[in-house]
C-alpha positions in Angstrom: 18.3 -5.9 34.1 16.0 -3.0 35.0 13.3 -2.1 32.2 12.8 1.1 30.9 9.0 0.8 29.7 6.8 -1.9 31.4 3.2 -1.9 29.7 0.8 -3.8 32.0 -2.6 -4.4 33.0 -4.0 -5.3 29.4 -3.9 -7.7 26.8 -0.1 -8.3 25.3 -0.5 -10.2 22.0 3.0 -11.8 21.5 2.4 -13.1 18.0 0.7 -16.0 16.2 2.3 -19.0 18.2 3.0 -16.8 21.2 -0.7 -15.9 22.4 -1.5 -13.5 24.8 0.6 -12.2 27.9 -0.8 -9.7 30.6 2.7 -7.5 30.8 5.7 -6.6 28.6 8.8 -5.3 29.7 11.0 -2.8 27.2 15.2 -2.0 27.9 17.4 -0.7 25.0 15.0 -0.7 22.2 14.1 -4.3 22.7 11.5 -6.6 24.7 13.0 -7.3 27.8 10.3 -9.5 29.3 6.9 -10.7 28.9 4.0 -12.0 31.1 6.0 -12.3 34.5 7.7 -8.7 34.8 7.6 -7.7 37.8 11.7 -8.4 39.1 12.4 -5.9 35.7 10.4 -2.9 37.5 12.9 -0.7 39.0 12.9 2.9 40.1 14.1 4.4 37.2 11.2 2.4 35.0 8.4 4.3 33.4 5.0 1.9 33.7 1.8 2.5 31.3 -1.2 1.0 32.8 -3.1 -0.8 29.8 -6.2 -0.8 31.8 -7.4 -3.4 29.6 -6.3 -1.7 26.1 -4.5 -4.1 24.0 -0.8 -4.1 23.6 0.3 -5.4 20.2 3.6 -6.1 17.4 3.4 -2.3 15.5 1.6 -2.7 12.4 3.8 -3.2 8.9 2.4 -1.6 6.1 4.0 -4.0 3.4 2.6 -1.9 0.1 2.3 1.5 0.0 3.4 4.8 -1.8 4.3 6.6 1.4 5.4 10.2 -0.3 2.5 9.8 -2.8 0.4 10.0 0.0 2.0 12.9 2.1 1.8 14.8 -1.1 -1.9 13.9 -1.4 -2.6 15.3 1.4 -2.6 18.8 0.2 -4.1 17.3 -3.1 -8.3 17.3 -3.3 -9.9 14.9 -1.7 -12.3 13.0 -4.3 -12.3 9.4 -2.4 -15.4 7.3 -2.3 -16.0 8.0 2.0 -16.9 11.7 1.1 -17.4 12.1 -2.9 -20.4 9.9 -4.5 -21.6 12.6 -6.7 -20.0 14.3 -9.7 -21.6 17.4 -8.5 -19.8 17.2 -5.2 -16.1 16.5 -7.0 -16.6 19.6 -9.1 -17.4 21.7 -7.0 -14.4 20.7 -5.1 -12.4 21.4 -7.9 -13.7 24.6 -8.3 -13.0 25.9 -4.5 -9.3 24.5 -5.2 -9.0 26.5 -8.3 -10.4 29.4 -6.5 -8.1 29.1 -3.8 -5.0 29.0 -6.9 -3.7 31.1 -8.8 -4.4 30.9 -12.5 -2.5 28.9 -14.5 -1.4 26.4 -11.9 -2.4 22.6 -12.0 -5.0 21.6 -9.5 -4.9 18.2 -8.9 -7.7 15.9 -7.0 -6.8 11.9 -5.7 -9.3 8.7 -4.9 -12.4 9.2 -7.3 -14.5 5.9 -7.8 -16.4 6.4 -11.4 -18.5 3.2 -10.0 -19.2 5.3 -6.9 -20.5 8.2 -8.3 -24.0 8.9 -9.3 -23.3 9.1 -12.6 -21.9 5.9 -12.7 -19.2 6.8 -15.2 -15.7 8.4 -15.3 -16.1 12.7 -15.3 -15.4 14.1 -18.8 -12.9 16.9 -20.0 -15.8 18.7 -21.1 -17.1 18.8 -17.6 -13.8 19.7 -15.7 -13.3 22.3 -18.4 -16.6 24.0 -17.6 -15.8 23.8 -13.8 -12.3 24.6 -13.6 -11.5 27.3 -17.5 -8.5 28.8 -16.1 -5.9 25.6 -15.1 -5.0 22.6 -16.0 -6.7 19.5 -13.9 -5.6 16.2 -13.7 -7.8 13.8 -11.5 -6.4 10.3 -10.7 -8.7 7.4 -9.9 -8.9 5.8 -6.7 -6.9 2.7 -8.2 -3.9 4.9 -9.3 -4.1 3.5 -12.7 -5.9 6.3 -14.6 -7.1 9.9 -14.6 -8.9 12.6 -16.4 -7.7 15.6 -17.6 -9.0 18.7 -18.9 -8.4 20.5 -22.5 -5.7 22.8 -20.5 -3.9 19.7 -18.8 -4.3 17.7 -22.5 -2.4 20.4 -23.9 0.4 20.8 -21.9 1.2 17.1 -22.1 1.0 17.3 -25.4 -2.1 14.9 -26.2 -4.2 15.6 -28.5 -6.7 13.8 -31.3 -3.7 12.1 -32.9 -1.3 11.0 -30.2 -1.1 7.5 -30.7 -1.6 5.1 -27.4 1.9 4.6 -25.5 3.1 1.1 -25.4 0.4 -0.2 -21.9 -1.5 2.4 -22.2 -4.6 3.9 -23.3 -6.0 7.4 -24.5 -9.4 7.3 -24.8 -11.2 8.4 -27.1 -15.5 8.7 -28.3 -17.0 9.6 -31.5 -13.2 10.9 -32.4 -12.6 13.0 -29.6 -11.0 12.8 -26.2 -13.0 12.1 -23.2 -9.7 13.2 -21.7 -9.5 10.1 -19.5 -5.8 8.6 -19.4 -5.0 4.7 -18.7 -1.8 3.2 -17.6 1.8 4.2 -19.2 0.2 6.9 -20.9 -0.4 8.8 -17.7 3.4 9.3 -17.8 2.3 11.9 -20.6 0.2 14.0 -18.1 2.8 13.2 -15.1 6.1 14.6 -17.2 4.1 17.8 -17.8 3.5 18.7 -14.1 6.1 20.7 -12.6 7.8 18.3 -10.2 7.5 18.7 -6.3 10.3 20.3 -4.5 12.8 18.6 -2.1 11.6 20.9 0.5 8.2 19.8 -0.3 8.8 15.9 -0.7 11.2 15.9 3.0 8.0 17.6 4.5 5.7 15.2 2.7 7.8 11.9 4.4 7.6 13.4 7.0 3.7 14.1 7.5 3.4 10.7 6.3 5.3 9.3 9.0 3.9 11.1 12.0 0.1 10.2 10.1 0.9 6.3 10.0 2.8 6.6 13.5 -0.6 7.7 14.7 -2.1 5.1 13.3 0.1 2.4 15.0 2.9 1.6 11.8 6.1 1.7 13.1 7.1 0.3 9.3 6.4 0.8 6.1 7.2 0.0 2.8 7.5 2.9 0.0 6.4 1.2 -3.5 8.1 2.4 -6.5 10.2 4.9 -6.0 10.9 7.5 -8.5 7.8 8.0 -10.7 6.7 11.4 -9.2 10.4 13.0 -9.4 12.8 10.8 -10.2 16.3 10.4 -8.5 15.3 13.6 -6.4 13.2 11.5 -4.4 16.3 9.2 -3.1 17.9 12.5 -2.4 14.3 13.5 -0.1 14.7 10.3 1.4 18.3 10.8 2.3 17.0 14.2 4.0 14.0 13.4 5.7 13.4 12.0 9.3 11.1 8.6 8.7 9.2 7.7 11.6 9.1 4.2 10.3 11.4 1.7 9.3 11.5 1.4 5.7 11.9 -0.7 3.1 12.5 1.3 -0.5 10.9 -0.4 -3.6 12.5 1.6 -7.0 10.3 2.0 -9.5 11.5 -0.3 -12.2 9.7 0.5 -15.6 11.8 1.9 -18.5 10.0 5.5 -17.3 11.5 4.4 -13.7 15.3 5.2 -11.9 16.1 1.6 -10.9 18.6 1.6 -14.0 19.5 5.4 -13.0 20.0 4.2 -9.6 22.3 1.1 -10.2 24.5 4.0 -12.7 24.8 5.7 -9.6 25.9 3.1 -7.6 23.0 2.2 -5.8 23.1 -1.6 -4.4 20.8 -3.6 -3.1 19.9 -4.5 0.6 21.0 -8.2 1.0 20.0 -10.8 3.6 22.3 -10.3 6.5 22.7 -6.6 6.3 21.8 -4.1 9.1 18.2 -4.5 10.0 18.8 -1.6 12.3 18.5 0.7 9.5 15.7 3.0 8.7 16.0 2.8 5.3 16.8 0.2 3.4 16.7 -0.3 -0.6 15.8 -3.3 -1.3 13.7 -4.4 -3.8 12.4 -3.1 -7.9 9.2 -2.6 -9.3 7.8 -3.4 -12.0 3.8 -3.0 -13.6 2.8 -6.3 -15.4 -1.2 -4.9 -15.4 -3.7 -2.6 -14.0 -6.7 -2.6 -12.0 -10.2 -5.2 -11.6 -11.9 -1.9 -10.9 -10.7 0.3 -13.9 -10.8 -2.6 -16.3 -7.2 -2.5 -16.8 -5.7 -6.0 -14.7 -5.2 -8.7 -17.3 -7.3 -11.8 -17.0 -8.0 -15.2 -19.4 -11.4 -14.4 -19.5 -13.4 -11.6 -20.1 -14.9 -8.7 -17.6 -18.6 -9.1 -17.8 -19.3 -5.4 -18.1 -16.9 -4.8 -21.4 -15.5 -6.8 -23.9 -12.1 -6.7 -22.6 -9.0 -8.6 -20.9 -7.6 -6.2 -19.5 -4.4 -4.3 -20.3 -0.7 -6.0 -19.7 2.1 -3.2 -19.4 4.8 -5.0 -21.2 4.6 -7.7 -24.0 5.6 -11.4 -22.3 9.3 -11.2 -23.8 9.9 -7.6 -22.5 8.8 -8.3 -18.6 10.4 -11.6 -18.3 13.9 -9.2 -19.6 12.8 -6.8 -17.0 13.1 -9.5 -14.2 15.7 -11.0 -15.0 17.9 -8.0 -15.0 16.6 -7.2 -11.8 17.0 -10.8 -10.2 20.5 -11.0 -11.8 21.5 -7.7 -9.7 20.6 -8.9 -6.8 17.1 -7.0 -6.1 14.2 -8.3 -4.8 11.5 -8.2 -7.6 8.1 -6.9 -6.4 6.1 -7.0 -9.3 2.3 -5.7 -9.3 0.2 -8.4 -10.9 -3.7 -8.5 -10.3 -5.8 -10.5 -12.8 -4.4 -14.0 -13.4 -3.1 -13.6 -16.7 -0.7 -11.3 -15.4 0.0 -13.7 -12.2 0.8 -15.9 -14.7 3.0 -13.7 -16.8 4.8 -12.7 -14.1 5.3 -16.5 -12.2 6.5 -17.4 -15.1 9.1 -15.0 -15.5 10.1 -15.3 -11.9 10.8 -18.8 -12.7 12.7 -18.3 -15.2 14.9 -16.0 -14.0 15.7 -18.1 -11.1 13.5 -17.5 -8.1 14.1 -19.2 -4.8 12.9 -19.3 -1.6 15.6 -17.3 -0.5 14.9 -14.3 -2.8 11.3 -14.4 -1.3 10.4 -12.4 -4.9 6.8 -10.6 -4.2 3.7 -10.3 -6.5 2.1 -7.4 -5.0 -1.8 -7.2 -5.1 -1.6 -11.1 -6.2 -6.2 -10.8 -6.1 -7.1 -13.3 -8.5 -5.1 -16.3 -9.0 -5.5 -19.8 -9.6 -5.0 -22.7 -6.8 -1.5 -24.1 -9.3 -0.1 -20.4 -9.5 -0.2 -20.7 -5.8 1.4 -23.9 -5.6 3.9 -22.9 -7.7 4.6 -19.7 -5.8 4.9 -22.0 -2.7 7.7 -24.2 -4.4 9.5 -21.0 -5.2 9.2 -18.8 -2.1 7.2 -16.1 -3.4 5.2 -14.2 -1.8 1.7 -12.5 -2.0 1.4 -9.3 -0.7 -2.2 -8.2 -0.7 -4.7 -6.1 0.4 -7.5 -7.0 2.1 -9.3 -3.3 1.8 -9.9 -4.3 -1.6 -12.8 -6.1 -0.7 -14.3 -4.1 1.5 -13.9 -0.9 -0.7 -14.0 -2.8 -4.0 -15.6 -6.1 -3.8 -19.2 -4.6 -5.0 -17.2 -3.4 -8.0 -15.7 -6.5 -8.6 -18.6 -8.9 -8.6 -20.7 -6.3 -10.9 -17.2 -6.6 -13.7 -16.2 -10.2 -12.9 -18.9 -12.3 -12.0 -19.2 -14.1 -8.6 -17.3 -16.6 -9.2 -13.9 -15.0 -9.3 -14.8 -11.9 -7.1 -15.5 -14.1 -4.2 -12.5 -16.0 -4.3 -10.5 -12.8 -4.6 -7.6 -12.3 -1.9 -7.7 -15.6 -0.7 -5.7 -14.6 2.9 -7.3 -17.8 4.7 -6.5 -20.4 1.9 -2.7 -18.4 1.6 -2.3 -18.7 5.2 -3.5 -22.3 5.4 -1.0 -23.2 2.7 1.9 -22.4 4.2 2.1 -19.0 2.2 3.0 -15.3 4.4 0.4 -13.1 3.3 1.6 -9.8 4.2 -1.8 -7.2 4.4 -1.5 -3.6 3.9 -3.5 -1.0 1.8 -1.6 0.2 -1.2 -2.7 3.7 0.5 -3.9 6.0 -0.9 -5.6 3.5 -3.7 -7.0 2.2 -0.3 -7.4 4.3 3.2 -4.5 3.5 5.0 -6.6 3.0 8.2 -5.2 -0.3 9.5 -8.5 -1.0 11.3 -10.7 -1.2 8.1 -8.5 -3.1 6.9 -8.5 -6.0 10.1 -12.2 -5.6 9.8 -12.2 -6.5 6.4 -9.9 -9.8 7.2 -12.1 -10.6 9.6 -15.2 -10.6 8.4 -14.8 -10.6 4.4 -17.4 -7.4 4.1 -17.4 -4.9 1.6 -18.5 -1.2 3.0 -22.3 -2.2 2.1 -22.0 -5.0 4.4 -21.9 -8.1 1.7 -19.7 -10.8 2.8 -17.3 -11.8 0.1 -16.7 -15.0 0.6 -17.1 -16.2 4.0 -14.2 -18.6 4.2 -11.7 -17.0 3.7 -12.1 -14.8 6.7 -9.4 -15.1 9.8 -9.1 -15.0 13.1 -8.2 -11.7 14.8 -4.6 -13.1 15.8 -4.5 -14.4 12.2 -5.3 -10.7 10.7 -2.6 -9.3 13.1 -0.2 -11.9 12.2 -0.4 -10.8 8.6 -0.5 -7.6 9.9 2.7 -7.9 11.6 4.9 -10.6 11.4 4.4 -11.6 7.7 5.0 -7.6 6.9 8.7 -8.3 8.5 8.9 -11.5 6.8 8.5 -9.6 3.3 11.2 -7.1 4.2 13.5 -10.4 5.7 13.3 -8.4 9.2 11.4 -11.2 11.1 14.2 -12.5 13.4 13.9 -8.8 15.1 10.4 -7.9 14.5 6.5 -9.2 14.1 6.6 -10.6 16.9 6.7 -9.7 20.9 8.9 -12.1 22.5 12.5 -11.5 24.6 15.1 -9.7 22.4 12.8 -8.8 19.8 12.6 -5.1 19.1 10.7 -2.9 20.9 8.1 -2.0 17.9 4.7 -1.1 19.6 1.1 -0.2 19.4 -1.3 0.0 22.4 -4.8 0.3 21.4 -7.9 1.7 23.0 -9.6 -1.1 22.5 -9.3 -4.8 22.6 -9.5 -6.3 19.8 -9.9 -9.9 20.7 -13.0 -8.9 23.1 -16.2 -10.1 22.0 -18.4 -7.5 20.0 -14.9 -5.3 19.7 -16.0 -2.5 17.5 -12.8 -2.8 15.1 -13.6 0.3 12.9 -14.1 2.7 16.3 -10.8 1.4 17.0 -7.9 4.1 17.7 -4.0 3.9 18.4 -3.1 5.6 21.8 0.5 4.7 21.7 2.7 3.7 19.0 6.8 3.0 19.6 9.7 1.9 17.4 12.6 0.6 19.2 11.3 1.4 22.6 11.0 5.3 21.0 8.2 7.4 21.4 6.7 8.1 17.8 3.2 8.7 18.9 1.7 8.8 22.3 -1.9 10.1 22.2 -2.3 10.8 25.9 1.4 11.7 26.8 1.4 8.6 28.6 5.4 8.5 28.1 6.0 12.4 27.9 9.1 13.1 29.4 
């Protein structure tokens, strides 16, 4: 059979147990041949020359919130890489208000109170001197709180004796509002924005998708579904044009549409359906806790910095009725759990509803857990899906709240991996930068962005971080019999880099994505290599 694509002259890293090949043939959306390809070269086949790039499975990115982040795009950029001042995020706020017209919300993403100068979360009085004339809401790099201003308090109704939400917390000083919102009681703020507009949210996929195909994803996963617009999103979804293939997590709170969805007539993806399509629904969420960073993930023991546990979302016997529902209908639960005494919540209430191997149930972020949860998530086939960026954008913040001894055993990918367990890396962009080569780097080497190494053992090999990165991202989504790996009849899901990876001294966070396909289709090609 004739080849359509060969890639050649490079590096071809065919998976974990596959090693390295020198060529890879491509015909009908699949992986033809590898290594030896020369009697697949026909006239009609197009031939990239790696010249020594490396040739590697696309990247997965197992847990993210894909339209979140296309909509943030056009949000203000407060994140840690450019904002470490509270100077510099108001005066960002104040050239976004200028640039709207009165009245409307402006709305900022990514700030990291422990990043700023001031050390502390911004105040309503302080956004209400910068930005008088609209309502502001700023959400924290972690996604799990904000800070609004007197305008954005009103509209949402808050004020000095709205009582704290069921998982959640208005806070409040000396009796007044600081203005900063925790947890379920950002739904409060969130209802009283005016929701995005199809239009807006197809074009937002969309941007998304050619962002992360440039980047080298060729699939993603969008995590909970539903909370910025309800069932209109499923109806964006239906409209847009993904450039990866994806696998749809509802958003399964009582403020969520999974029950909305399954009125509808919504089903979900089971093992043995079509893998060749871009969109499948497979899987609920549900919240169980909150962040290390913010204070809000639920631990045994105290943070170090505040005399607090943390905050869990639902009481035991309300979550554990939550998963069950969902397990009994047939999804696959992907529950966010972060401090241990959420892991354990939620283990436990996998358990009892029944997990199995074959569910392959997920506990996304999974950060600090205890060496019997993960034995018992081995026996039951669930799986951790984590992110590495963590520690090298948060792991100075969590040894400052939680003490050494539990921030360096944090994300434990080596141990996981070790233990028979399928770690599958990604970001939770845009808590994290979805940059997949800060997040490598940070597998690799275990260092925050101020160079600390955060536990030195539990760093992997380069074909162990693309392995996670790959394979164990397909395995999450039950898609690894046709993807993660490049071997014969595989499909054709591919990024060439500009620079190898595996060389010695390989500067991973220089590292770019020249040519990315899915199914032997072009989704990005940086140099018109393949350019018809």
């Amino acid at each position: 059979m004739q080849a359509e694509i060969v890639l050649r002259g490079g590096p071809v890293f065919r998976g974990l147990a596959g090693g390295m090949a020198d060529a890879v043939a491509l015909a009908g959306g699949k992986v033809l041949a590898v290594g030896d390809v020369a009697d697949a070269i026909g006239p009609r086949t197009r031939i990239v020359e790696l010249d020594g790039r490396l040739a590697i499975p696309a990247f997965n990115e197992a847990h993210m919130h894909l339209l979140p982040f296309g909509l943030g795009l056009r949000q203000v950029n407060l994140r840690a890489e450019e904002v470490r001042s509270l100077d510099e995020a108001l005066s960002r706020l104040r050239a976004a208000a200028a640039a709207t017209p009165k009245g409307q919300w402006v709305l900022g993403r990514g700030y990291d109170h422990t990043a700023l100068d001031v050390g502390r979360h911004p105040d309503v009085a302080e956004l209400d001197a910068a930005v008088p004339d609209h309502p502001v809401f700023i959400v924290r790099t972690c996604g799990h709180m904000g800070v609004a201003n007197t305008a954005a308090l009103r509209l949402s109704g808050i004020g000095h004796n709205t009582l704290d939400p069921e998982g959640g917390v208005i806070e409040r000083a000396a009796g007044r509002l600081t203005g900063l919102i925790q947890e379920r009681a950002m739904r409060l703020v969130k209802d009283a924005m005016p929701a995005p507009t199809r239009a807006a949210m197809v074009e937002a996929i969309e941007a998304a998708g050619d962002h992360l195909a440039a980047l080298g994803f060729a699939s993603a996963t969008d995590m909970n579904v539903g909370m910025t617009a309800d069932m209109a999103e499923v109806a964006a979804y239906g409209e847009a044009a993904p450039r990866q293939r994806m696998w749809m997590v509802l958003a399964g709170n009582p403020e969520g549409i999974a029950d909305l969805a399954w009125e509808a007539g919504m089903r979900p993806w089971l093992a043995g359906g079509d893998l060749d399509a871009l969109l499948r629904w497979g899987a609920v969420k549900v919240f169980a806790d909150g962040s290390a960073g913010g204070l809000t993930a639920a631990f045994f023991d105290p943070y170090l910095t505040a005399d607090t546990r943390g905050v869990f979302t639902f009481p035991t016997a309300t979550i554990h009725a939550l998963l069950a529902k969902y397990h009994a209908q047939g999804w696959q639960l992907d529950i966010h759990a972060i401090g241990d005494a959420a892991i354990e919540q939620v283990l436990a209430g996998m358990e009892a509803a029944g997990a199995a191997p074959d569910r392959r149930h997920r506990i996304e972020h999974c950060g600090f857990l205890s060496e019997g949860q993960r034995h018992r998530m081995k026996a039951r086939g669930v799986l951790p899906v984590p992110q590495p960026s963590f520690m090298r954008e948060f792991g100075e913040t969590y040894l400052r709240v939680l003490g050494p001894d539990r921030a360096l055993r944090a994300y434990p990918m080596k141990t996981w991996l070790d233990e028979g367990h399928h770690p599958a890396a990604s970001t939770d962009s845009p808590v994290c930068s979805v940059n997949p080569f800060a997040n490598i780097h940070a597998m690799v080497t275990r260092e925050t962005a101020e160079g600390r190494v955060m536990g030195a053992e539990e760093r992997l090999t380069m074909a162990e971080a693309l392995h996670c990165y790959g394979w164990c991202g397909a395995h999450s989504t039950f898609a690894e019999s046709v993807r993660g790996t490049l071997e014969p009849g595989m499909d054709a899901d591919i990024a060439v880099l500009d620079t190898d990876l595996f060389a010695e001294g390989a500067d991973i966070l220089a590292a770019r994505c020249d040519l990315t396909l899915r199914g032997g289709a072009v989704t990005h090609d940086r140099h018109g290599e393949l350019r018809a």
